[in-house]
C-alpha positions in Angstrom: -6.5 -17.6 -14.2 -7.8 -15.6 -17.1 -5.5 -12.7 -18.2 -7.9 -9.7 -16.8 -7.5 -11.7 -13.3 -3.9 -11.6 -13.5 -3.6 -8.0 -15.0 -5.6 -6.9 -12.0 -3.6 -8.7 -9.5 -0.4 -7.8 -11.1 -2.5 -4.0 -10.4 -2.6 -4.6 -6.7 1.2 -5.6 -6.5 2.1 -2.2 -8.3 -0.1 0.3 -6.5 0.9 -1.2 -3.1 4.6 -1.7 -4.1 4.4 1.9 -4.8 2.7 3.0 -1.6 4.8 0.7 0.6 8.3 2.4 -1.1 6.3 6.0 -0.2 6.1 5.2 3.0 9.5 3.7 3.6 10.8 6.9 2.0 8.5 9.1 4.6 10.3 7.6 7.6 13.7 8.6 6.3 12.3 12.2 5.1 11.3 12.4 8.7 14.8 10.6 10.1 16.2 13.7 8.7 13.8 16.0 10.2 12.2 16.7 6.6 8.4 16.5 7.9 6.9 18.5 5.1 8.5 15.4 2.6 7.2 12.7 5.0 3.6 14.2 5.0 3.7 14.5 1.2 4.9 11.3 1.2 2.5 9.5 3.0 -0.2 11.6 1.0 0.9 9.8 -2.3 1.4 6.2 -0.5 -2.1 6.7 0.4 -3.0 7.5 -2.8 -1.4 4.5 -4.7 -2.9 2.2 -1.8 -6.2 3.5 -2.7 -5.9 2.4 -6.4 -4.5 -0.9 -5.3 -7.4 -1.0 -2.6 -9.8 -0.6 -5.5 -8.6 -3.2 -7.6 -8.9 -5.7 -4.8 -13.0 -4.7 -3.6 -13.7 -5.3 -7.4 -12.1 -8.7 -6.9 -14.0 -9.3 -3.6 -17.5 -7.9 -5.6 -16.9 -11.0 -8.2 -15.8 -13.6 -5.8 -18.9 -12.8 -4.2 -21.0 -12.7 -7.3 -19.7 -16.0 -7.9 -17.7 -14.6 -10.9 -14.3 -15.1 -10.3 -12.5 -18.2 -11.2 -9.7 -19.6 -9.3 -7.3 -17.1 -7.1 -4.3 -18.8 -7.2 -1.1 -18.0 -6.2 -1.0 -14.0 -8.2 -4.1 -13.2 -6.0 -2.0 -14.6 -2.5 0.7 -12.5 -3.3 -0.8 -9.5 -4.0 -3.3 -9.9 -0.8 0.1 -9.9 0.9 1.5 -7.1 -0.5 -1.7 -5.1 0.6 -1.4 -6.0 3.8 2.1 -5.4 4.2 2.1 -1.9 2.5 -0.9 -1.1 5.2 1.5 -1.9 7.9 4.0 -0.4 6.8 1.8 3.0 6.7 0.9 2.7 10.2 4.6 2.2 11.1 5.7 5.1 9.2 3.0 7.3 10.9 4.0 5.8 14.4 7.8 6.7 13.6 7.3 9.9 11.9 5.6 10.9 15.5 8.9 10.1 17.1 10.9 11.8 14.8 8.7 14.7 15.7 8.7 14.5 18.6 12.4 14.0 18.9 13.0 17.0 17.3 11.1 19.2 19.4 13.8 18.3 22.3 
């Protein structure tokens, strides 16, 4: 893996690290009924999983270029970590709702 590869995937795991701990922090802004902080939130967990989003397409461009060398285990773990912070995103919307709707009771 050539040292730009591993940069870049070492990218992914930040952005989406980040956005997964945004999101995590949403649902207990919203546990506590503090909706305005679990919107804002979200809004920067999106933002980071954007960037992290990014990285990964340019990845995908040169493996279908034919211009990336072998993945390897960096690239797994960072694929993961994308798709686990997008899950946890749709969780956190999905419980925020609840907390919403809890508190209207």
């Amino acid at each position: 893996m050539t040292p730009e590869m591993e940069t870049s995937c070492f990218g992914i795991i930040t952005y989406v690290g980040t956005a997964r701990s945004c999101f995590i922090n949403a649902i207990q802004c919203a546990k506590k009924g503090d909706f305005q902080e679990a919107d804002a939130l979200i809004s920067q967990g999106d933002e980071a999983y954007t960037q992290g989003h990014h990285i990964h397409a340019d990845l995908l461009t040169l493996d279908a270029n034919g211009k990336l060398e072998h993945g390897g285990l960096i690239l797994m773990h960072a694929e993961d970590q994308l798709m686990s912070a997008e899950t946890f995103r749709v969780l956190a919307e999905e419980f925020i709702d609840v907390y919403k709707k809890m508190n209207l009771q």
